[in-house]
N, C-alpha and C positions, 0 to 999 in steps of 0.2 A: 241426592242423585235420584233422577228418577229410575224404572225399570229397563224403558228403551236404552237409556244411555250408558244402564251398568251392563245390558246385552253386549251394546258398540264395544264398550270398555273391557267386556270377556273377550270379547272376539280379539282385537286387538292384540292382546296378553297370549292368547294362544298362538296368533301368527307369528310373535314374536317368538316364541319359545320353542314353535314344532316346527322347522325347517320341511318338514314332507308334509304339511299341511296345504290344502286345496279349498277354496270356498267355491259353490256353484249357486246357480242360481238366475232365474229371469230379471234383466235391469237391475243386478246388484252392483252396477260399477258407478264409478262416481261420474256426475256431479248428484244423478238419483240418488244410488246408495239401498236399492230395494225398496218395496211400497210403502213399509214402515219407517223406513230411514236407517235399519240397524246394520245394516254394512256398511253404512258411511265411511268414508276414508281409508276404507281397506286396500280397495285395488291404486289408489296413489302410491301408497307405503309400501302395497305390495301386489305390483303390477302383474306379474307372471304367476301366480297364484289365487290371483281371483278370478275368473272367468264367467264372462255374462253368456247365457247359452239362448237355443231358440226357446221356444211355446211348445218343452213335451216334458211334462212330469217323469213318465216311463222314461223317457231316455238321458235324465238328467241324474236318476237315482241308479240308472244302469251304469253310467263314467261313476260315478262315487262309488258304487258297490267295487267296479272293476280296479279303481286306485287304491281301496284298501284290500283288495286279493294281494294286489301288486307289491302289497306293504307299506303304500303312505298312508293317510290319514286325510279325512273329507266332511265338509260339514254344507250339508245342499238347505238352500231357503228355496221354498213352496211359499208362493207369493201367499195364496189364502189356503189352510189347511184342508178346506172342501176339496183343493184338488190333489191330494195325497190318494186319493180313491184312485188316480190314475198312476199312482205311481207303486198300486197295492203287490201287483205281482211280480217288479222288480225288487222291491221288500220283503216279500214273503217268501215268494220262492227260489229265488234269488241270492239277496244279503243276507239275509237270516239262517239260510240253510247253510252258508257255504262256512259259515261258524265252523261245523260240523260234519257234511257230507263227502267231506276226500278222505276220511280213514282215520286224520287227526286232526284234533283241533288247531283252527288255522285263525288269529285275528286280525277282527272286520272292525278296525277304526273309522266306524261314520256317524254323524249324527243327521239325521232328518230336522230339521226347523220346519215348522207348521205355526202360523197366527191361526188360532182359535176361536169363538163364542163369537155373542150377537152384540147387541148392546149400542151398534154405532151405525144404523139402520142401512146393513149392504146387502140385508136382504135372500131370500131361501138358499142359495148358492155357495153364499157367501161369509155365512154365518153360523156353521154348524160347531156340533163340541164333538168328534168323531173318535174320541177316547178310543169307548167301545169296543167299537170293529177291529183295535188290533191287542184286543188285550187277549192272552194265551197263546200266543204263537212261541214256539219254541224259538228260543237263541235271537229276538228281540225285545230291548227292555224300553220302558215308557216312563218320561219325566216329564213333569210341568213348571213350567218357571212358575214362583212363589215369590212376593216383594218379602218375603222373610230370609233370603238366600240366596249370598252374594253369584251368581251366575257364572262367574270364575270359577268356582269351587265345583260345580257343578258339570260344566263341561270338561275341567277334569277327570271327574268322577266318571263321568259318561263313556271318553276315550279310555282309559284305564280298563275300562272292564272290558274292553277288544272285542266287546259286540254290537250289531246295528243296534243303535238308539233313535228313538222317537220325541221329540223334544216340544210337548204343548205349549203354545206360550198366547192367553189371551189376549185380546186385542186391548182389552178396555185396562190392561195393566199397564201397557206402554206410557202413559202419563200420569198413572202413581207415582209416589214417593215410596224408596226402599223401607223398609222398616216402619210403618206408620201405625201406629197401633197409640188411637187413643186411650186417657186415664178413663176409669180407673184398670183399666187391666195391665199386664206386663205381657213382656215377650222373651222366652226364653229358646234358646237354640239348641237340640237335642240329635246329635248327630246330624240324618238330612230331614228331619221332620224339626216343624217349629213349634211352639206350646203358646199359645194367647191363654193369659189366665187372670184368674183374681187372686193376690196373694193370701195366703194364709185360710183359704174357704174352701171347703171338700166340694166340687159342682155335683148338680144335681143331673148335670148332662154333659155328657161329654163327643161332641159334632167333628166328625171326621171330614174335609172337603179340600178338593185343588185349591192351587193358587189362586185361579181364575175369580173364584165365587166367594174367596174368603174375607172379602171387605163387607161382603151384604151379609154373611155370616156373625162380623162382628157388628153391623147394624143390627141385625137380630138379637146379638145377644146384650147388647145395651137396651133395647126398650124390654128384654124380659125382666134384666133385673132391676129397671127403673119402674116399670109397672106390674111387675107381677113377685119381685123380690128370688127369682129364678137363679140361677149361677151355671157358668158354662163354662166350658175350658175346648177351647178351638187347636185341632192337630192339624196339621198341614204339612203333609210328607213332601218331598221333592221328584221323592221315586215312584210314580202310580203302580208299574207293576216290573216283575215281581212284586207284592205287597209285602210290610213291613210296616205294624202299627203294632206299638208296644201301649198297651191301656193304662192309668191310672186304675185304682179301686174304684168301679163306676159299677152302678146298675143298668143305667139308660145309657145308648148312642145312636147319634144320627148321622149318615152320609149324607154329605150335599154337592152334589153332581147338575153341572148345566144342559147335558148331553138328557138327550129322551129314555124313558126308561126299558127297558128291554135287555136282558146280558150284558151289564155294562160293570164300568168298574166299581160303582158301589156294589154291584151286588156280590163280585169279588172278595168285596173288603168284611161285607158282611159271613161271608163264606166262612173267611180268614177268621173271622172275631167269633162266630158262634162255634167252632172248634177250638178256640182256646180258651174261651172265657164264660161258656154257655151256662156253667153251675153258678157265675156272678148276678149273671145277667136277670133282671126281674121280668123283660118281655123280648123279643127279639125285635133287631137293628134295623132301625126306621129308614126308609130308603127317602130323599127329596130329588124329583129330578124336575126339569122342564117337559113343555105341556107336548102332548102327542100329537105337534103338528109342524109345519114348514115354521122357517121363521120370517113373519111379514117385514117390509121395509117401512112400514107406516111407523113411528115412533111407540104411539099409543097401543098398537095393536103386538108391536113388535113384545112392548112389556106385559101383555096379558099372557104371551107364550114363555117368555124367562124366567126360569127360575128369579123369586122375589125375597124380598129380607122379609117382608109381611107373612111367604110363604114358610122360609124356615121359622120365626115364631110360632105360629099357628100348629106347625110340626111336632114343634118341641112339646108346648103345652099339649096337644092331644096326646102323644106318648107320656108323657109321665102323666096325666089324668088317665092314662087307662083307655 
């Protein structure tokens, strides 16, 4: 199964099980099915429940935020996550607050859907990683689909915890395979973070990164230890924030982030890790992001701005060389 289809396949599962469940969103009804295809067949099965709305972010998160006041439950698709930016103060001041601001806690079952990152050349607009910008707001949390975690599980996870959720899902994962993790590594599933490892080998580095970037990551980490005899062990939480990274005995770590670097969630995570692990640690935690510019639609050019698998190698070996 791919990633797109085990999305379709959450969704589904949820519609079926949460009778006050709402889906929104621009062109999510069928025969489209949304730009990516991942609401396919939802508004057939369940016509009165999915609603195709006009061209206004702000006012598509304001009905979601309003129907989980109300006490149902809502899961809005943003065609391309770049325009989440317009739906920032219905989110923030809005969903987020109202967690909390009538006296007692009130829950806000919604999830935001955002397609994320570059990689399929649509260009400055439409291709950004805008992690970032909504990391520390009070009484909103942030997930990124990961092909290590079945997305079921997840959107669960998300509604349960009765707060607005931001739910990253990159672009270029919609036509992976769930689970793929070539030999020689394993993959091991550790509550919502996943473990890419080597069996039985202490790593020499241990590379924190989204779902999004975690295939170029395990490209990285196959040519280090085919040419440089390096060992890695790849985490990939589900939950970006709140953060929650439990380390191996490591010295060395790297976060590998697509979004540009500036207050972002690596630096979060690094925040998180040199507070708990700082007397481990032989240097502090190497930040990887993409380059500090738009991202071009040229293919060639598109890739000199993306975070690269060439770039986390290069990462890795400079930190443990010192």
């Amino acid at each position: 199964m791919r990633v797109a289809e085990n999305l379709n396949a959450a969704l589904h599962g949820l519609m079926e099980r949460e009778a006050g469940l709402f889906v929104l969103g621009e062109d999510v009804l069928d025969p489209y099915g949304g730009a990516f295809r991942i609401t396919r067949g939802l508004s057939t099965r369940f016509p009165e429940r999915v609603l195709s709305t006009p061209i206004s972010e702000s006012a598509i998160t304001g009905v979601a935020a309003g129907l989980a006041l109300a006490g149902d439950s809502a899961v809005v698709e943003v065609m391309f996550g770049d325009f989440a930016t317009l739906a920032f103060d219905q989110l923030v001041n809005f969903a987020a607050k109202s967690v909390s601001m009538y006296g007692s806690r009130v829950p806000m079952r919604m999830v935001l859907r955002c397609p994320v990152g570059g990689g399929r050349g649509y260009g400055p607009t439409h291709s950004q990683s805008l992690q970032k910008h909504f990391v520390g707001v009070p009484g909103l949390e942030l997930y990124e689909v990961s092909p290590f975690r079945d997305n079921a599980e997840v959107f669960a996870e998300m509604l349960a915890r009765e707060v607005p959720c931001v739910l990253f899902e990159d672009k270029v994962l919609y036509t992976r395979a769930m689970d793929e993790v070539q030999e020689p590594f394993s993959l091991r599933r550790e509550g919502g973070t996943a473990r890419v490892f080597l069996e039985g080998v202490e790593p020499d580095c241990v590379i924190v990164a989204g779902g999004g970037v975690a295939h170029r990551v395990m490209e990285a980490m196959r040519s280090l230890l085919v040419e440089e005899e390096v060992v890695c062990t790849l985490l990939v939480p589900s939950r970006l924030y709140p953060v929650e990274v439990e380390l191996p005995s490591v010295r060395h770590v790297v976060v590998v982030e697509e979004g540009t670097a500036g207050g972002t969630w690596g630096a979060e995570v690094a925040h998180v890790l040199h507070q708990r692990y700082w007397s481990q640690l032989a240097r502090p935690v190497r930040l990887v992001h993409s380059a500090d510019s738009v991202i071009p639609t040229a293919p060639h050019l598109e890739r000199e701005v993306l975070v690269s698998a060439s770039a986390v190698h290069r990462a890795i070996l400079e930190t443990l060389r010192g």
